[in-house]
C-alpha positions in Angstrom: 0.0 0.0 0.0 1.3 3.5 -0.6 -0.5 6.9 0.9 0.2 10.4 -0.5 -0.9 13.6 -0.4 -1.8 15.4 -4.3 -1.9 19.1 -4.4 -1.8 21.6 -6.8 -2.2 25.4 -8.0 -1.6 27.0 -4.3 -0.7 30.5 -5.7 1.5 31.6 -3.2 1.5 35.6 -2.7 -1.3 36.1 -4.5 -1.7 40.0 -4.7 -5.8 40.1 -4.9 -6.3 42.7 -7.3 -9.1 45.5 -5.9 -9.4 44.0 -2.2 -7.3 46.2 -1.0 -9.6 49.0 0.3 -12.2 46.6 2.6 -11.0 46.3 6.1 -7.5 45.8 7.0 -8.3 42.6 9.2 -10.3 41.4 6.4 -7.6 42.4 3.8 -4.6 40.6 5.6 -7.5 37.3 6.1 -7.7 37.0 2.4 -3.7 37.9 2.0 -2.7 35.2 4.4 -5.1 32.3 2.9 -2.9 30.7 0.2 0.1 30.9 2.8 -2.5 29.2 5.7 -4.0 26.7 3.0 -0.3 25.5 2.3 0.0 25.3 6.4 -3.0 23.3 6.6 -1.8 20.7 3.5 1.1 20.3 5.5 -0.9 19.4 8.5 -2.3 16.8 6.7 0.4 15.4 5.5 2.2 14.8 9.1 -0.9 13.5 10.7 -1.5 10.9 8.4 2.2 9.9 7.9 1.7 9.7 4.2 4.7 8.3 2.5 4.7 11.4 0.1 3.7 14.4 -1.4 2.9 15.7 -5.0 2.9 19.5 -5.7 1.5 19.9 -9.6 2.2 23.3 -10.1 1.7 27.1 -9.5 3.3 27.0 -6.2 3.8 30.7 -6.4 1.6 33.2 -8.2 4.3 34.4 -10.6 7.4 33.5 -12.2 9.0 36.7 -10.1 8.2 34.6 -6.9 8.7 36.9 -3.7 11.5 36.0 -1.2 9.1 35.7 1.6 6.6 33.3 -0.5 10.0 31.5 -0.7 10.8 31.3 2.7 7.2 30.4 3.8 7.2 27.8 1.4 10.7 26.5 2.5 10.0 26.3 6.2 6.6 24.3 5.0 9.0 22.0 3.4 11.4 22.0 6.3 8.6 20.8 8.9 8.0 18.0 6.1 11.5 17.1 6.0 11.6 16.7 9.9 8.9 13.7 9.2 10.9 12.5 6.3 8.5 12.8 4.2 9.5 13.7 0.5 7.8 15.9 -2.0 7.6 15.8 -5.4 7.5 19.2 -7.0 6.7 20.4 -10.7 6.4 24.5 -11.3 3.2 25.4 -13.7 2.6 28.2 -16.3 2.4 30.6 -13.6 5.4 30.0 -11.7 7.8 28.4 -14.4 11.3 28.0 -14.0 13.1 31.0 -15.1 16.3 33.2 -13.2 17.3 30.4 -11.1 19.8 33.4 -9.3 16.5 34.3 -7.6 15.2 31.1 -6.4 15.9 30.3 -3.0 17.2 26.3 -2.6 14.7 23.8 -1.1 15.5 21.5 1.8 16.6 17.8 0.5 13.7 16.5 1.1 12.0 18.6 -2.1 12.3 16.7 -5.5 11.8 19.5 -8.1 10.8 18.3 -11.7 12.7 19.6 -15.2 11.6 20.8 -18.3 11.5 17.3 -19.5 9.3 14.9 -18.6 11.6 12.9 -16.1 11.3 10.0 -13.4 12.1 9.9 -9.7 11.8 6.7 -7.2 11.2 5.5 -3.9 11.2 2.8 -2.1 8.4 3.1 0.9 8.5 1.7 4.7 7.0 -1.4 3.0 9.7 -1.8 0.8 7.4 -0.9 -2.5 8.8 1.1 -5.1 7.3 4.1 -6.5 7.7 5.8 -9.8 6.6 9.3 -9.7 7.1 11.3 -13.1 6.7 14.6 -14.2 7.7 17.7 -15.6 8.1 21.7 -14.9 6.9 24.7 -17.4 10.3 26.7 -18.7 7.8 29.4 -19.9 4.3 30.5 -19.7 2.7 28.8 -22.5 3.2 25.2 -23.5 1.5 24.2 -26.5 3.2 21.1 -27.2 1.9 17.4 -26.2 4.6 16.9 -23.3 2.2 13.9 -22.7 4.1 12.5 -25.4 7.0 12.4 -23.8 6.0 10.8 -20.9 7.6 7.2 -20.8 5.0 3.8 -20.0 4.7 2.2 -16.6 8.1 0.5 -15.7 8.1 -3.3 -15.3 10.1 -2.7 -11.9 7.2 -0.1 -10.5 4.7 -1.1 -8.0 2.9 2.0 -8.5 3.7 4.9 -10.9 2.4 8.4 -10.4 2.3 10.7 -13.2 2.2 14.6 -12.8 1.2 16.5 -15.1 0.0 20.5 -14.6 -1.8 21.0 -18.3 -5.5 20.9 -19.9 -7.4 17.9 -20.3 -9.0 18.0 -24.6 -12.9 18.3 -23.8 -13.4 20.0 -20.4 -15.9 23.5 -21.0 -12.7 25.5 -20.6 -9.9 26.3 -23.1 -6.7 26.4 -22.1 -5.4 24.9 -24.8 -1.8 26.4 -24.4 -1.2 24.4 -21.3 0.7 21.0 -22.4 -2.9 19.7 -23.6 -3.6 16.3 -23.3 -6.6 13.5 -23.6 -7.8 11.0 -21.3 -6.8 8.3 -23.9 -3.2 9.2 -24.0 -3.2 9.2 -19.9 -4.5 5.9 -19.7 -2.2 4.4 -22.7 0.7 5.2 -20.4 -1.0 2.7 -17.5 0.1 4.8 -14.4 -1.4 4.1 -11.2 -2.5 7.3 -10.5 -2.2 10.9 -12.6 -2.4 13.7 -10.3 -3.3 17.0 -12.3 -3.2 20.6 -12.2 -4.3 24.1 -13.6 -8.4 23.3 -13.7 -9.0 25.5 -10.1 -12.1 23.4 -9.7 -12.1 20.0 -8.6 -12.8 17.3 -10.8 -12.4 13.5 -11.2 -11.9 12.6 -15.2 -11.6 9.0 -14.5 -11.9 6.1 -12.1 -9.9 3.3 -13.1 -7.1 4.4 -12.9 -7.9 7.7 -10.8 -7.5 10.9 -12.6 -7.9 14.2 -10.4 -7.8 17.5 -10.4 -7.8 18.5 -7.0 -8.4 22.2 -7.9 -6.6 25.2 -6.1 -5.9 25.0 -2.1 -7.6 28.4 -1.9 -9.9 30.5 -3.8 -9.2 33.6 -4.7 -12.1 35.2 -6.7 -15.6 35.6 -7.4 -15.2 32.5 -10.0 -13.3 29.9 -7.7 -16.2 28.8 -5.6 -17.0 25.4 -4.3 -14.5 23.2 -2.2 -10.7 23.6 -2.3 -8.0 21.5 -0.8 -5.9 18.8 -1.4 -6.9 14.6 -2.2 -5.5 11.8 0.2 -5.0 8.7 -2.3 -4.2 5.6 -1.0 -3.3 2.7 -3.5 -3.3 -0.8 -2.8 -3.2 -4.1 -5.6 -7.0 -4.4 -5.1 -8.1 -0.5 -4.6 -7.6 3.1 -4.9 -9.2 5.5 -2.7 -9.1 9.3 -2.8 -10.3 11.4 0.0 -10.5 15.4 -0.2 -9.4 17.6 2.8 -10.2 21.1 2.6 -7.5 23.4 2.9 -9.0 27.1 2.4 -9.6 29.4 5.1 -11.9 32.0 3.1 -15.0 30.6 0.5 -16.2 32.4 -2.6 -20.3 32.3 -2.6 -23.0 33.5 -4.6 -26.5 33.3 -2.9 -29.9 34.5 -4.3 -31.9 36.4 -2.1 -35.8 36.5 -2.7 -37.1 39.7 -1.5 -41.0 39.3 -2.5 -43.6 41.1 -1.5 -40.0 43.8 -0.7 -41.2 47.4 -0.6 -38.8 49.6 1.0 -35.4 49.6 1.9 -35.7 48.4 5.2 -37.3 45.2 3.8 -34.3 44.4 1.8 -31.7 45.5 4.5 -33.5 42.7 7.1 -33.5 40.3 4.5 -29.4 40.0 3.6 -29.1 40.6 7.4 -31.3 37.3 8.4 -29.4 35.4 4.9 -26.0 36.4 6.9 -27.1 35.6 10.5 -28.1 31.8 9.2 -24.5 31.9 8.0 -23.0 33.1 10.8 -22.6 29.1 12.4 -20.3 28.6 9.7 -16.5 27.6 10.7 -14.6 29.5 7.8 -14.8 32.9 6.6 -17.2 33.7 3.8 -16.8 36.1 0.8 -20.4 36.7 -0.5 -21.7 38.0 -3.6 -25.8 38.8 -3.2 -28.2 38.3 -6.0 -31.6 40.1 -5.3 -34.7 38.2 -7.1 -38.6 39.1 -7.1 -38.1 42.8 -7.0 -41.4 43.6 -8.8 -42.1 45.9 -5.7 -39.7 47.9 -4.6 -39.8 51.3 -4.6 -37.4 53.2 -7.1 -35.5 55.1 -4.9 -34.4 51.6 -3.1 -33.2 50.1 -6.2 -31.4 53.7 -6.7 -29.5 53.0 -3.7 -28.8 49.2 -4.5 -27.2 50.6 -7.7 -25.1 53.3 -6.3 -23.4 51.0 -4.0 -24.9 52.1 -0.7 -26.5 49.4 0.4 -22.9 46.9 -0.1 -21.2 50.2 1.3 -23.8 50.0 4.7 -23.5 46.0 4.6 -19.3 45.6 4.8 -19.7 48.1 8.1 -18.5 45.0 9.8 -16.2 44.1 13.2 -13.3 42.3 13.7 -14.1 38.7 14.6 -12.6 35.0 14.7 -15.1 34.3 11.4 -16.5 36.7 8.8 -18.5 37.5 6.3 -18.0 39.6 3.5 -20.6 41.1 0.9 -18.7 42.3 -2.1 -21.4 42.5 -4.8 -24.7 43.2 -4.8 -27.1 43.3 -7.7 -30.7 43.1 -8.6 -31.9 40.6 -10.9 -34.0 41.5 -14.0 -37.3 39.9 -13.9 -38.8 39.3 -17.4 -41.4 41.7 -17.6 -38.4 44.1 -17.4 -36.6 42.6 -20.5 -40.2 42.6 -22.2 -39.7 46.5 -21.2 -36.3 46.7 -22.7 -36.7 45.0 -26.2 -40.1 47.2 -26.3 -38.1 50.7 -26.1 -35.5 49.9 -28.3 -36.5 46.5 -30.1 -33.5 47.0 -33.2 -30.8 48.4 -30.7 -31.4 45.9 -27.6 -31.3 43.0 -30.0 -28.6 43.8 -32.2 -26.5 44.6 -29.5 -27.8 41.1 -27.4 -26.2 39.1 -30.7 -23.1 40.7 -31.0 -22.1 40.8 -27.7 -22.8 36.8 -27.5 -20.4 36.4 -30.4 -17.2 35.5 -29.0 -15.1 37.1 -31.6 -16.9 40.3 -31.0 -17.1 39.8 -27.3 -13.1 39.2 -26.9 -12.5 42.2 -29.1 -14.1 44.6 -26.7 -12.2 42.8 -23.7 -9.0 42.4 -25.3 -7.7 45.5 -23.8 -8.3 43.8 -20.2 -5.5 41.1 -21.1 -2.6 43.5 -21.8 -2.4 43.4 -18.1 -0.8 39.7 -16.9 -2.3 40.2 -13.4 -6.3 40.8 -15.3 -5.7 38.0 -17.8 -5.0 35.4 -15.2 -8.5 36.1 -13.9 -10.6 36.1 -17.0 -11.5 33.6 -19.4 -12.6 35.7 -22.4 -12.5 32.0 -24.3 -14.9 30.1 -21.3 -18.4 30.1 -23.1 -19.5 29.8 -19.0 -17.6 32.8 -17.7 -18.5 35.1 -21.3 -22.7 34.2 -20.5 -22.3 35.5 -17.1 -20.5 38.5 -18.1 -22.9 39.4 -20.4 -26.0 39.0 -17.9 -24.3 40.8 -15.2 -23.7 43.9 -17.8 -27.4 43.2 -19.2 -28.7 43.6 -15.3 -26.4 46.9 -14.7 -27.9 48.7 -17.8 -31.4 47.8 -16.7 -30.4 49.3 -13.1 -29.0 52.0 -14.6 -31.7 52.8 -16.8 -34.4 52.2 -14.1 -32.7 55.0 -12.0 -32.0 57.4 -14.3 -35.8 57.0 -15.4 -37.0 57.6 -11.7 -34.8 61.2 -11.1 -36.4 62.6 -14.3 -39.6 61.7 -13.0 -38.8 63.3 -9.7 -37.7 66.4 -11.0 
């Protein structure tokens, strides 16, 4: 039997782009999480006494990794080394090998992967020997097969791991500049286990053998919702097992709201404040983003003030305690009566402008000013079909509040 511990994507130093103005408490809670989530994999690791440890990629946030991410990540490693436990290591499209002059050195315990696909061993306590092999990202895009490249299970192996921090052919998302690869070509190689990296949300591609993204160890925006942490595989001759350990200290979440029957603005206010109470039990700290639904009734002037930002503004007046909650966003859903309303006042306009902007080659052009800035692109998947529909009906919603408001003063004045 062999036990390890498969991570990946933990995005050390992550700067958080536009957090910077909430709270400081709150600030240095969402600066600290991919350094605690790291802590916590770690953790894991010791208790269990697993026999190693695979890290697929985007340790750091960026190729110009900071020397305190470094030195966080090194005493991690250190604390590992104390248990002799080994860790394989391979550096992703984010954190690829580059000036090695910068790089602090690892303790011995850390096994760090090359540009070519390559194979280390070990023998365990119960004297089995494990073939773990993988590779590391000499630059940000890879659009060649390195799966290719990788060799078949060795005769001598009782288990092989592969590693492997690329884009499996057929998930929603493209990313197909990130050592693609399909499920066919891992299986032809007849490893015992391929632990993957890049997708930040957690999915198992196959069963037999297991295939795994594990996703990132912490999210860090609005899109990265849902679990995050690390997989406990055991393998046996009979079995393999996987079991996920959550790692993050802060989850992303988007809750609907229904404030029926709503009027005023004290309506609305009691409403989020009930939603937040009931989530109040939780253990871990909570970013929330609010949609508001069934808002037939609500006076103008509310929805005036939901627009403006000064209901969010009232709502993140919040004190320093063990666990929090954070509202970033609010919005107001458009019901369909008001896109009956819209596509009556400008039926040509609202159309023409609804098909072009759900043309992706019209829909990237107006964003592709967004991705001359690395730190932007990292976060936005003009490509993801998912991500550009969402985009679209959060813009669609804005007009409609916009428009709504702007009606109201002119019939006020």
């Amino acid at each position: 039997m062999v036990q390890f511990i498969h991570g990946a994507d933990l995005h050390l130093d992550s700067p958080f782009i536009g957090l910077k103005s909430m709270p400081e408490f709150v600030w240095q809670a969402i600066y600290r999480s991919t350094f605690e989530a790291l802590s916590k994999l770690v953790d894991i690791a010791i208790e269990k006494e697993v026999d190693f440890v695979c890290l697929v990629g985007d340790i750091y946030d960026s190729d110009d990794r900071s020397v305190k991410a470094q030195a966080f990540f090194r005493n991690e490693m250190e604390r590992l080394n104390e248990k002799k436990i080994p860790v394989y290591l391979s550096h992703g499209n984010h954190d690829y090998i580059g000036n090695q002059g910068l790089h602090l050195a690892m303790p011995e315990n850390v096994i760090i992967f090359g540009e070519i696909p390559e194979t280390h061993w070990l023998t365990t306590k119960q004297n089995e020997k494990i073939a773990v092999t993988g590779f590391s990202y000499t630059k940000r895009w890879i659009t060649e097969r390195k799966i290719v490249d990788y060799p078949k299970k060795y005769d001598e192996a009782d288990y092989q791991i592969g590693m492997l921090h690329g884009f499996s052919e057929g998930l929603e998302s493209e990313h197909g500049k990130y050592a693609p690869f399909t499920l066919r070509e891992l299986k032809n190689k007849q490893y015992d286990y391929w632990a993957l990296g890049h997708i930040h949300k957690r999915q198992q591609l196959a069963a037999h053998p297991l295939i795994i993204y594990p996703g990132n160890t912490q999210g860090r925006n609005s899109k990265e919702t849902g679990p995050k942490g690390c997989e406990l595989v055991t393998l046996t001759d009979t079995n393999e097992q996987n079991e996920f350990f959550s790692t993050a200290t802060i989850y992303w979440e988007k809750i609907e709201i229904s404030i029926k029957g709503s009027v005023n603005l004290d309506d609305v206010y009691t409403s989020i404040q009930q939603e937040i109470l009931d989530k109040k039990n939780m253990s871990n700290n909570l970013f929330i983003s609010i949609n508001l639904k069934d808002s037939e009734a609500l006076l103008d002037g509310v929805r005036k003030k939901i627009s403006q930002g000064e209901l969010l503004e009232a709502l993140q007046q919040i004190v320093q305690e063990d666990n929090f909650i954070w509202i970033y966003r609010i919005e107001l859903v458009a019901e369909e009566r008001e896109n009956e309303q819209y596509s009556q006042l400008f039926p040509e306009e609202w159309q023409k402008a609804l098909i072009e902007l759900e043309e992706e080659g019209y829909f990237n052009e107006v964003t592709n000013s967004f991705f001359d800035y690395t730190e932007l692109s990292d976060l936005l998947d003009s490509r993801d079909s998912l991500y550009r529909k969402n985009i679209i009906e959060r813009a669609k919603n804005q007009v409609k509040s916009l428009l709504t408001v702007e009606g109201s003063d002119e019939s006020e004045n």
